[in-house]
LUMKOLDREN-911706 format. One record per residue (C-alpha): residue number from 1; residue in one letter; x negated, y negated, z negated. Coordinates in steps of 0.02 Angstrom, whole numbers, plus 50000, padded with zeros to 5 digits. Each point is the difference from the previous one (the first is absolute). Layout:
seq:type:xx:yy:zz
NUM:A:X:Y:Z
...
This chain:
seq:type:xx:yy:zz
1:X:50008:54512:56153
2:X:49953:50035:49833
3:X:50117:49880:49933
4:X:50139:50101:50111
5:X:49951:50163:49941
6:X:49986:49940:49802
7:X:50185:49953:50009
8:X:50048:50138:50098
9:X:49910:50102:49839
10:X:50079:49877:49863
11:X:50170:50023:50089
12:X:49998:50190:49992
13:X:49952:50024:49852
14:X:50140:49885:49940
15:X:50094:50111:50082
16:X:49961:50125:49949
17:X:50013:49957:49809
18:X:50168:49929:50030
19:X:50030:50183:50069
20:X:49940:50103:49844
21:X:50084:49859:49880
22:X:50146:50038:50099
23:X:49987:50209:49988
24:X:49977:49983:49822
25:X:50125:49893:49955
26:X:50120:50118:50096
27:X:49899:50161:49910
28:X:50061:49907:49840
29:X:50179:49985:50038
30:X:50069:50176:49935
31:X:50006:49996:49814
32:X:50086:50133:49888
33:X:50018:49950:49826
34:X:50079:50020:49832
35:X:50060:49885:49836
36:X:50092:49981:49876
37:X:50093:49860:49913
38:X:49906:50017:49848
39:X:49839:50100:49969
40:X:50057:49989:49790
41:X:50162:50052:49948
42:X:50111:50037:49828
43:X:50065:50157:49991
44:X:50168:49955:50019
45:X:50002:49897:50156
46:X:49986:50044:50166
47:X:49866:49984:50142
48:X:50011:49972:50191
49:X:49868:50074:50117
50:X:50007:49955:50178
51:X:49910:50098:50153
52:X:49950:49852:50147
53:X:49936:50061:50157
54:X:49950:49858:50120
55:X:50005:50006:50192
56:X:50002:50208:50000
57:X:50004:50068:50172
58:X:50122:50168:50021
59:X:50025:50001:49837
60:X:50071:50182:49980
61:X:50010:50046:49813
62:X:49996:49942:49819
63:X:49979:50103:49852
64:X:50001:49909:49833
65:X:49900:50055:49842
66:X:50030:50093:49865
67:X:50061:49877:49857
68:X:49922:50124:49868
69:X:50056:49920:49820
70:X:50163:49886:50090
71:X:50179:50053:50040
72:X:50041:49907:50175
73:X:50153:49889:49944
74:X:50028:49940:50176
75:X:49944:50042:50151
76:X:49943:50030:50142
77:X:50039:49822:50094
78:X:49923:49968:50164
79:X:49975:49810:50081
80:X:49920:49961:50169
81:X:49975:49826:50087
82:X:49908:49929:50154
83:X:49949:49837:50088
84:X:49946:49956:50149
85:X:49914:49812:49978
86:X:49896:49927:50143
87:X:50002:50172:50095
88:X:49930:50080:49837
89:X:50101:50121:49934
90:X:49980:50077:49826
91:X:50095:50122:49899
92:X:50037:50095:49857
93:X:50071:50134:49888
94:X:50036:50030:49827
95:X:50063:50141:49885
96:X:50051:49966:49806
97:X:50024:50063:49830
98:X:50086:49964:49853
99:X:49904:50122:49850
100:X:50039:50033:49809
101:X:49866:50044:49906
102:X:50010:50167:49896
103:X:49890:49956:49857
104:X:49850:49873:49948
105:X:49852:50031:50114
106:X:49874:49945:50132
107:X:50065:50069:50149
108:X:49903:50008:50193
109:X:50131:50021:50130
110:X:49902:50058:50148
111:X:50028:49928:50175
112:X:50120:50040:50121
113:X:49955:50084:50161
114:X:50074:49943:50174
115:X:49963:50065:50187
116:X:49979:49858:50113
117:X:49943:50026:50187
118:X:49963:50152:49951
119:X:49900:50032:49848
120:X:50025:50003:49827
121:X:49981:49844:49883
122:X:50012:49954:49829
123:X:49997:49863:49882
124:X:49915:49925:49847
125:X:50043:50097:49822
126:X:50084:49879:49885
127:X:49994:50002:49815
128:X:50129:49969:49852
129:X:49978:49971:49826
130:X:50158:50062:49918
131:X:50004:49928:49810
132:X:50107:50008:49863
133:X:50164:49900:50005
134:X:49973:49794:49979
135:X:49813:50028:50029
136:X:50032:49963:50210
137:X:49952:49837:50076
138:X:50109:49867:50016
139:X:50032:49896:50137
140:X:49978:49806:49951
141:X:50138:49887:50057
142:X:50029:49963:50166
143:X:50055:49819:50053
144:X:50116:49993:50127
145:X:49926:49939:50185
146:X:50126:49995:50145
147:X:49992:50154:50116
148:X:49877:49971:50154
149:X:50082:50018:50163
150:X:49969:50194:50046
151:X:49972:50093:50157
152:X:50066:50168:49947
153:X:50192:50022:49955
154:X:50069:49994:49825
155:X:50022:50181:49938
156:X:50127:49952:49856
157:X:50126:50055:50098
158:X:49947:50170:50032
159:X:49933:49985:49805
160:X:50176:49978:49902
161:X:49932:50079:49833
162:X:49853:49895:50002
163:X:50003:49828:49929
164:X:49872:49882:50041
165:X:49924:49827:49941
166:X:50133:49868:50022
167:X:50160:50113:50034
168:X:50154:49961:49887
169:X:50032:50168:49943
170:X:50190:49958:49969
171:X:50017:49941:50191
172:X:49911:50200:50047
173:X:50135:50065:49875
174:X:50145:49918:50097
175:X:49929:50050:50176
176:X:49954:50177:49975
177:X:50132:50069:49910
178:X:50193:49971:49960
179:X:50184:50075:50006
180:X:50116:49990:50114
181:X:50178:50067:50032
182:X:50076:50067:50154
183:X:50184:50012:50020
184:X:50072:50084:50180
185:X:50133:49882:49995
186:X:50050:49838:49931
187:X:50182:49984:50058
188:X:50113:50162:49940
189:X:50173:50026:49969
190:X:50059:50058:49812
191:X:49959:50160:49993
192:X:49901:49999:50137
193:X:49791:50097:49970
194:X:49849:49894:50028
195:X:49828:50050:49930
196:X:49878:49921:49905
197:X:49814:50048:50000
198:X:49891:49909:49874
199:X:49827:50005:50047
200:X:49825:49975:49933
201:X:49849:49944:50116
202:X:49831:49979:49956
203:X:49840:49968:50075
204:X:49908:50028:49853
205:X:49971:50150:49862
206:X:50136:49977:49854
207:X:50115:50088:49874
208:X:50150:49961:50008
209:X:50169:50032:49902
210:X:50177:49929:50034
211:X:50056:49905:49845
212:X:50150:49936:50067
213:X:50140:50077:50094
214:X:50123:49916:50094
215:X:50182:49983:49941
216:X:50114:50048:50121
217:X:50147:49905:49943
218:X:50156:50005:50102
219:X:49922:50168:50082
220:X:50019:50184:49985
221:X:49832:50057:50010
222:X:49902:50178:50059
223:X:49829:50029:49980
224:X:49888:50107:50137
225:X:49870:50091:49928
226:X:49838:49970:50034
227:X:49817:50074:50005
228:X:49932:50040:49845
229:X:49841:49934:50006
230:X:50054:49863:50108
231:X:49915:50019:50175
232:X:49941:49847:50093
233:X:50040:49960:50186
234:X:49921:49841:50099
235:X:50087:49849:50070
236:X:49941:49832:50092
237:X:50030:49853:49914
238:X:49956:49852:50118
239:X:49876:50106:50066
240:X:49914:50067:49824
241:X:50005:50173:49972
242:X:50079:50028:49834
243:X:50034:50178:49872
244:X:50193:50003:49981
245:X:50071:50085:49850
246:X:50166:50036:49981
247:X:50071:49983:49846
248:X:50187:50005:50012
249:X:50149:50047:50130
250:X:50165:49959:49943
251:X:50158:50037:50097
252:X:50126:49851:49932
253:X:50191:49994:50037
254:X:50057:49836:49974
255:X:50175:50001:49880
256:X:50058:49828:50024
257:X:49980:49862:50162
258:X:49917:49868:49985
259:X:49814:49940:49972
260:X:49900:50120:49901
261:X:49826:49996:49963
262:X:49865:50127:49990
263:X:49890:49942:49843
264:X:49823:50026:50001
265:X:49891:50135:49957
266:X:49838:49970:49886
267:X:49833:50081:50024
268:X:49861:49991:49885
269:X:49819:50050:50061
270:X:49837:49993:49950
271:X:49893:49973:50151
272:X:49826:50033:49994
273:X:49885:49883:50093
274:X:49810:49975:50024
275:X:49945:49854:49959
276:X:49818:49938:50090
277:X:49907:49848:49948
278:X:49850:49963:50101
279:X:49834:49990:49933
280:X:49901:49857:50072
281:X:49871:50058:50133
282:X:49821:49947:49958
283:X:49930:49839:50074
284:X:49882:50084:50122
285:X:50131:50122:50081
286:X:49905:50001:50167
287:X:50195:50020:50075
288:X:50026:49829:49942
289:X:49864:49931:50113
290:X:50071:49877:50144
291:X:49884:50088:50128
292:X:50114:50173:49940
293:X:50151:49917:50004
294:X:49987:49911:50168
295:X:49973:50198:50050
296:X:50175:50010:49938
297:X:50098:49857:50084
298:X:49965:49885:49831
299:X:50050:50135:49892
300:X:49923:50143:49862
301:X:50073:50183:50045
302:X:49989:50027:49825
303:X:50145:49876:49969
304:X:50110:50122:50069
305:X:50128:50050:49840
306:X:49940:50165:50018
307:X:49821:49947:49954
308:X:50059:49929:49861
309:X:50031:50140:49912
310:X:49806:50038:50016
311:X:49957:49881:49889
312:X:50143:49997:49882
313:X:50054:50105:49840
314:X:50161:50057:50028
315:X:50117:50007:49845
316:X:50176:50103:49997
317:X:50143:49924:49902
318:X:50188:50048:49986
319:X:50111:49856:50019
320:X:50177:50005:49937
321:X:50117:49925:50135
322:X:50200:50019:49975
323:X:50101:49987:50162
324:X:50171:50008:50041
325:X:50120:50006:50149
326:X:50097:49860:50085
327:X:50205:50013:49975
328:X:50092:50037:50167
329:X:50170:49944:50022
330:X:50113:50144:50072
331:X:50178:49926:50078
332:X:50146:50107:49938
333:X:50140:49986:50122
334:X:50198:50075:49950
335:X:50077:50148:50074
336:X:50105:49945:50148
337:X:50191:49975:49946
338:X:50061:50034:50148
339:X:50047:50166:50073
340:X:49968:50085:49831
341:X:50080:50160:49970
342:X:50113:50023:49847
343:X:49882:50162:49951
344:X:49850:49877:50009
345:X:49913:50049:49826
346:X:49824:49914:50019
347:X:49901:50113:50104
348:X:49874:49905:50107
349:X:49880:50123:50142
350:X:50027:50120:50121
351:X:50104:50166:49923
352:X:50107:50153:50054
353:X:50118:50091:49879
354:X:50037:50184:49962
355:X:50171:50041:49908
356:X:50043:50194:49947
357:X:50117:50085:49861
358:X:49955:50176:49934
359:X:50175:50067:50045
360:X:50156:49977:50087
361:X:50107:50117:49923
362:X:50017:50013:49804
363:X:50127:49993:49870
364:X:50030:49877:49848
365:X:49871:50085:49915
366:X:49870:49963:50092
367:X:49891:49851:50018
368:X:49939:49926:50207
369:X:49830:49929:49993
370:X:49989:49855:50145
371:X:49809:49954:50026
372:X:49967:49845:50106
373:X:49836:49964:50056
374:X:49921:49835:50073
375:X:49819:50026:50087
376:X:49912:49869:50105
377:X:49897:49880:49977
378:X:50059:49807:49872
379:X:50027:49982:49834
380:X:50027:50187:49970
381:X:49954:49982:49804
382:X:50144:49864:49994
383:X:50151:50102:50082
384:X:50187:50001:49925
385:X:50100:50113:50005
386:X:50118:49996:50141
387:X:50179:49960:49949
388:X:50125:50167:50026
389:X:50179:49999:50028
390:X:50060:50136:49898
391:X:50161:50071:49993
392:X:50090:49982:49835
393:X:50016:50204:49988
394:X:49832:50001:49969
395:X:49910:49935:49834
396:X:49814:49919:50049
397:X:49838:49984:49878
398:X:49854:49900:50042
399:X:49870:50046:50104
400:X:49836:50062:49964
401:X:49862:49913:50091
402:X:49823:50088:50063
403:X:49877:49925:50099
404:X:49859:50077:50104
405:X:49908:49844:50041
406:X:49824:49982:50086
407:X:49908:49904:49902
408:X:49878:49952:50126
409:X:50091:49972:50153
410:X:50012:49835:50065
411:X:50128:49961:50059
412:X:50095:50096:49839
413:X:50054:50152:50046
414:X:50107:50130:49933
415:X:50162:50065:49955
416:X:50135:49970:49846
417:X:50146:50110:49977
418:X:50149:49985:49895
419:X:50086:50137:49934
420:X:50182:50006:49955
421:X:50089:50114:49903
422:X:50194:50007:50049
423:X:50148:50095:49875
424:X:50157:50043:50104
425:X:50140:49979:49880
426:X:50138:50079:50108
427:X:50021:50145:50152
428:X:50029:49958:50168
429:X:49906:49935:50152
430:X:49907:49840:49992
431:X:49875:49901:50131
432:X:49850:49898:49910
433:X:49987:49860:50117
434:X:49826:49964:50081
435:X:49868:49935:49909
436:X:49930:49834:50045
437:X:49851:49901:50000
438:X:49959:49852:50063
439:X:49829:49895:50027
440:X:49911:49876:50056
441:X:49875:49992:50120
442:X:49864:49871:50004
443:X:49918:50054:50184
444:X:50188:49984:50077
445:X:50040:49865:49896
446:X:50177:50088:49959
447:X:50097:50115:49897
448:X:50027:50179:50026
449:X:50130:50131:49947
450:X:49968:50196:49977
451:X:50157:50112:49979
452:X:50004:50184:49961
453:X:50162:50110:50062
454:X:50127:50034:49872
455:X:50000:50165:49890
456:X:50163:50095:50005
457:X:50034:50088:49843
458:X:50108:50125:49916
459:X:50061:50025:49836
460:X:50090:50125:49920
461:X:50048:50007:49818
462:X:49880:50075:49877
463:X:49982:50167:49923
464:X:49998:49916:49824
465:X:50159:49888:50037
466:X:50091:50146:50062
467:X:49969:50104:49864
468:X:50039:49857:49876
469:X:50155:49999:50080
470:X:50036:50185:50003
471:X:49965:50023:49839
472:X:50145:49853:49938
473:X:50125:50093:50124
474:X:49975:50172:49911
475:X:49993:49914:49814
476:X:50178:49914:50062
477:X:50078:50138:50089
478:X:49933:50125:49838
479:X:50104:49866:49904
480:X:50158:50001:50080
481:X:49992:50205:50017
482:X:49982:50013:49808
483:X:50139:49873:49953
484:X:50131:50040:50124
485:X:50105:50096:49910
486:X:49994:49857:49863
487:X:50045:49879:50129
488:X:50176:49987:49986
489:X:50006:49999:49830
490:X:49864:49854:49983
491:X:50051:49890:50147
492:X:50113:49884:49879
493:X:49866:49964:49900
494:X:49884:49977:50120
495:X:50099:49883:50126
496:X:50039:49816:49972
497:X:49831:50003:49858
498:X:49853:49885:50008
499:X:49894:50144:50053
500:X:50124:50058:50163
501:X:49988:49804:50038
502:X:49798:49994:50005
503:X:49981:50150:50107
504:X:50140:49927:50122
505:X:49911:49862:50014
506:X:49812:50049:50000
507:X:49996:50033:50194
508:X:50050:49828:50030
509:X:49873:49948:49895
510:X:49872:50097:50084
511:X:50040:49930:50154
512:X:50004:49817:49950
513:X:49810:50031:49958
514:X:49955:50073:50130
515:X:50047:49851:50098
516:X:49943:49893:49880
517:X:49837:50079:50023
518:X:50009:50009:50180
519:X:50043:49833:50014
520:X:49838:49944:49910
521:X:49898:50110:50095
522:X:50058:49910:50157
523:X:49982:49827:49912
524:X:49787:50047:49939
525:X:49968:50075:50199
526:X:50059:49826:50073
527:X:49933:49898:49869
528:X:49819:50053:50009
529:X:49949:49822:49952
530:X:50094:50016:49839
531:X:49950:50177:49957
532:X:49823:49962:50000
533:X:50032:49832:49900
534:X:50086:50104:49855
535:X:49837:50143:50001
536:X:49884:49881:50019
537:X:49921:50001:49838
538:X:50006:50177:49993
539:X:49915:50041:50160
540:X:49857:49879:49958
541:X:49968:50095:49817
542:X:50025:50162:50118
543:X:49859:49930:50100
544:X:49892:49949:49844
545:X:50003:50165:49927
546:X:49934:50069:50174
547:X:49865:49861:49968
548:X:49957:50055:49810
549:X:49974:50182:50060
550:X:49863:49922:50106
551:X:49930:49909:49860
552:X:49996:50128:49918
553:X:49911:50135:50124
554:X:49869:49838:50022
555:X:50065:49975:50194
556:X:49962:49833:49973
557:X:50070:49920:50176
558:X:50142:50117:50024
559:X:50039:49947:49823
560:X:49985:49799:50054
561:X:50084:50049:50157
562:X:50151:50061:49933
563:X:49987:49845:49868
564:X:50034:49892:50150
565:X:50138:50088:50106
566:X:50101:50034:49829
567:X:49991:49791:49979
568:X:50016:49953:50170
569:X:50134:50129:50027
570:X:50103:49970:49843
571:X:49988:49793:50071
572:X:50063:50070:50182
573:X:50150:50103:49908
574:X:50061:49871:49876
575:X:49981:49842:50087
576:X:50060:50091:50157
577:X:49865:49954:50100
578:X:49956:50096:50149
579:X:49822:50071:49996
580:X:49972:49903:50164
581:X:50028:49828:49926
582:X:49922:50038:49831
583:X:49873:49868:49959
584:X:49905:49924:49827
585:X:50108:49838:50072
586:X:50180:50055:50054
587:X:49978:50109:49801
588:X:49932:49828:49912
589:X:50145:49897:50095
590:X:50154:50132:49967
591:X:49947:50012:49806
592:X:49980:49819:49999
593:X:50177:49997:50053
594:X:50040:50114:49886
595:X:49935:49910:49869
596:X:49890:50117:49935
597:X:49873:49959:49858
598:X:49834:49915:50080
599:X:49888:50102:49866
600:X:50100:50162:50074
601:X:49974:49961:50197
602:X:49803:49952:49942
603:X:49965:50169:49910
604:X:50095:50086:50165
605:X:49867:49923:50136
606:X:49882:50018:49868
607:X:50020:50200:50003
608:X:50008:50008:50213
609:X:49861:49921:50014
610:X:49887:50089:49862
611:X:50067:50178:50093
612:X:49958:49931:50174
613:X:49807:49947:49935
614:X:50030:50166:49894
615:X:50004:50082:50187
616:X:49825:49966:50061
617:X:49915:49932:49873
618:X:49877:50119:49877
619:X:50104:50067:49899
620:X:50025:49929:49803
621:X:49998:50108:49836
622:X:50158:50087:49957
623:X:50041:49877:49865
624:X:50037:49874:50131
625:X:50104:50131:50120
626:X:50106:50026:49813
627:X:50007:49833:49987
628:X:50050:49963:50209
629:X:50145:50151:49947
630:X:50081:49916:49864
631:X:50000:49841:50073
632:X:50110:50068:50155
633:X:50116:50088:49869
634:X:50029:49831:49915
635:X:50017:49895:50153
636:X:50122:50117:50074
637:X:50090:50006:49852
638:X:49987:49834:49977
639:X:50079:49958:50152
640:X:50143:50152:49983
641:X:50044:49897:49869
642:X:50010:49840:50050
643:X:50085:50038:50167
644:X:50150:50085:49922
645:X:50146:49918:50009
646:X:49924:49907:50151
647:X:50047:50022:50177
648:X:49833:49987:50128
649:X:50061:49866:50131
């Protein structure tokens, strides 16, 4: 019996103990603490203090310190974990800071307060000693061990800007930020608007600048504006969040068929990383105990990434890193031969046209103004004019040309209008035919004519001509009144001389010019073609003098603009070229033919394409827009030269 009731005794007292080992070990679970990487640091680096809270219960609020004597760098970053192991579950939180000091010091940061289940906790103070610069402790080399198999995920991911033990920091570079291009469409026709949208996206903090802009060769090209500072939107990239910047939208009309590339765009950036190496832990970290880590499933909680940075020094760097785009390949297909309209003049998009004159009803003193405009939505910026049947009564100048574009619409938007100035040379009643225009359309995959109605006009002679007239009647019939009497007496002297004969004759003289005259006006209406060959030269120096008045008021792409059309025009005129087929190839392989000079034909492409970079590239000093105007006077007299005397086959 006494044996019975001594084991009963030893038994529950065991019990007992195991109970009170067991409600202290569970009174010591919660623990609320606070360190930092380095208790010693130089005035110019930074420090890391972390907040760990272990197993709270309702944890309900944090409230850091006040970091009297350190700006907070970075901050505030939150991490939480659990694990359930054997039916034992254990977890934790964390809160961390990335400080500056202000100035050389010792500094007490006091503890952070928490409420957890209720009341109101705090943690240990933690003390810095802030010296002078190159006075901090250094870190002794670390040799390399291989990364023990860890319970917690890697945070590197969610980390981009930090770069840790072992990372290749060119492999991060690659990953986390880089260029790319988006184009809406990689099959167009000539003419025919796709978009290009160079981007920027970055997972990581960087200044960036574009060092190299595309060339657009074989394209017409129109910038969009954009933000000015540039504003960042988010995309998914495989699943990563990343920053997108936007650093160029170009709307490109291809001018030739073909396969034309998009060349790349260069970035450079200095990124600015963290870089952590890990200071060993000491020998008798109690978390390195096998009893702990059996706790753990094997592992230490502390080997979670973000513990790292508890015992590390974190250093910032800025790492250059140049990146560029990849090319894109855009397929260039011709305009359909077939079923297009003789008044086709190069006009690619969806358009309507207005036609008006002034006046109906004028005299030969007057003047009709005939303003044709083309709104819609294509290549607006790269309309010709469309081709008028005149009649010969009426002498035609050029038209002007005015554009109200908008600059940011995409597709391009707007409206061009051409206005002609028309001199009737004789009375009666006339009919300008309809204007037409003709396009093509992309969506319907087919041309399309616009026709105005016909103006009915009437002309009567001029005030000036009639007085001009009345005033030679009254000098001849003044003549004959004063001289009458003398008539008789003179006529024998008069008749049969040279004089008599020239008068007789001068009528019929008169009239042979006239038809002579007529007759060539006839001849220059049919013979548009021909017309334009002989003024070619002429309207391109019309053009270029258009251009130098740009130059010279600093309107740097109108000037470049009008650079271009003068040289591509004065090509389309005297090689007799429609606008529709013009092309850097069908140009190279008709002066080829011609046998024009090679050094000629080099400077020629040599001036396009320096106006088309010219177009939305930055712009260069006005010694090379001098330079880019007297090279397009010499080429195109160059070529005037060489070409006369020459037929264009």
């Amino acid at each position: 019996m006494k044996v019975i009731t001594a084991n009963f005794k030893r038994s529950v007292c065991t019990l007992l103990l195991t109970c009170c080992v067991a409600v202290m070990a569970n009174a010591q679970e919660f623990r609320f603490t606070a360190a930092v990487n380095s208790n010693t640091i130089a005035l110019d680096e930074l420090v890391r203090i972390q907040f760990l809270i272990e197993n709270p219960v309702n944890l309900s609020a944090f409230n850091p310190p006040e970091f009297k004597g350190f700006n907070i760098v970075q901050g505030q970053q939150q991490m939480q974990g659990s694990s359930i192991i054997n039916g034992r579950a254990s977890t934790y939180i964390a809160f961390s800071y990335v400080l500056q000091p202000k100035q050389a010091g010792s500094f007490t940061i006091p503890g952070a307060t928490a409420r957890v289940d209720g009341r109101i906790v705090k943690s240990n103070p933690v003390n810095i000693e802030v010296v002078k610069g190159g006075e901090g402790s250094q870190l002794p080399p670390q040799r390399q061990q291989p990364a023990p198999r860890r319970a917690y995920p890697d945070r590197g991911e969610s980390q981009p800007g930090v770069l840790r033990p072992g990372e290749d920091v060119k492999e991060k570079l690659r990953k986390n930020i880089f260029v790319k291009v988006d184009v809406d469409k990689t099959t167009v026709y000539e003419g025919e608007q796709l978009t290009a949208t160079y981007k920027l996206y970055t997972r990581l903090p960087t200044n960036s600048s574009v060092t190299k802009v595309p060339a657009f060769k074989g394209f017409s090209a129109k910038d969009i504006d954009l933000p000015n500072p540039p504003q960042a939107t988010e995309e998914m990239v495989n699943g990563v969040p990343f920053k997108v910047f936007i650093i160029r939208k170009t709307l490109l009309f291809p001018l030739q068929s073909g396969v034309l590339e998009l060349d790349p765009a260069e970035v450079d950036n200095q990124v600015h990383l963290v870089s952590v190496n890990r200071r060993k832990r000491p020998a008798n970290d109690p978390f390195n105990d096998p009893f702990f880590r059996d706790a753990f499933g094997g592992a230490n909680p502390f080997d979670d990434p973000f513990f790292e940075d508890a015992f590390a020094r974190p250093q910032y760097e800025v790492v250059p890193y140049k990146i560029q785009s990849p090319t894109v390949k855009v397929t260039v297909k011709p305009l359909p031969a077939e079923g297009r309209p003789a008044s086709f003049n190069g006009a690619v998009g969806n358009f309507r046209m207005t036609a008006t004159v002034d006046k109906t009803d004028l005299s030969t003193d007057d003047a009709i103004t005939l303003k044709v405009g083309i709104t819609g939505q294509g290549n607006v910026n790269l309309l010709n004019a469309p081709p008028l049947n005149i009649p010969p009564a009426f002498e035609k100048y050029d038209p002007s040309v005015s554009d109200k574009i908008d600059r940011n619409s995409n597709p391009l938007s707007g409206t061009r209008q051409f206005q002609y100035v028309l001199m009737p040379q004789e009375k009666g009643n006339f009919t300008l035919p309809p204007v037409e225009f003709s396009y093509f359309d992309p969506a319907a995959n087919a041309y399309k004519t616009l026709q105005s109605s016909a103006f009915p006009l009437h002309i009567i002679a001029g005030k000036q001509t009639k007085k001009e007239k009345e005033d030679f009647g009254n000098t001849q019939l003044a003549d004959i009144r004063t001289s009458g009497q003398h008539w008789s007496k003179q006529s024998p002297f008069f008749f049969g001389k040279p004089v008599f004969w020239v008068l007789l004759a001068l009528p019929l003289l008169v009239l042979a010019g006239m038809a002579v005259y007529r007759r060539q006006q006839v001849f220059r209406q049919s013979n548009a073609a021909l017309l334009r060959h002989k003024h070619a030269n002429k309207a391109a120096l019309k053009r270029l003098e258009l251009a130098a008045r740009y130059l010279k008021e600093g309107k740097d792409k109108a000037f470049y603009e009008e650079t271009s059309r003068a040289t591509w025009g004065y090509l389309s005129h005297k090689l007799k070229i429609p606008m529709a087929e013009l092309s850097k190839q069908v140009v190279q392989d008709r002066l080829q033919a011609l046998q024009i000079n090679a050094e000629t034909t080099r400077k020629l492409f040599e001036l396009t394409d320096r106006c088309e970079m010219a177009l939305y590239a930055p712009s260069g000093s006005s010694e090379h827009r001098r330079n880019a105007y007297q090279e397009a006077v010499e080429v195109i007299s160059s070529l005037e030269d060489e070409l006369k005397g020459r037929s264009a086959k």
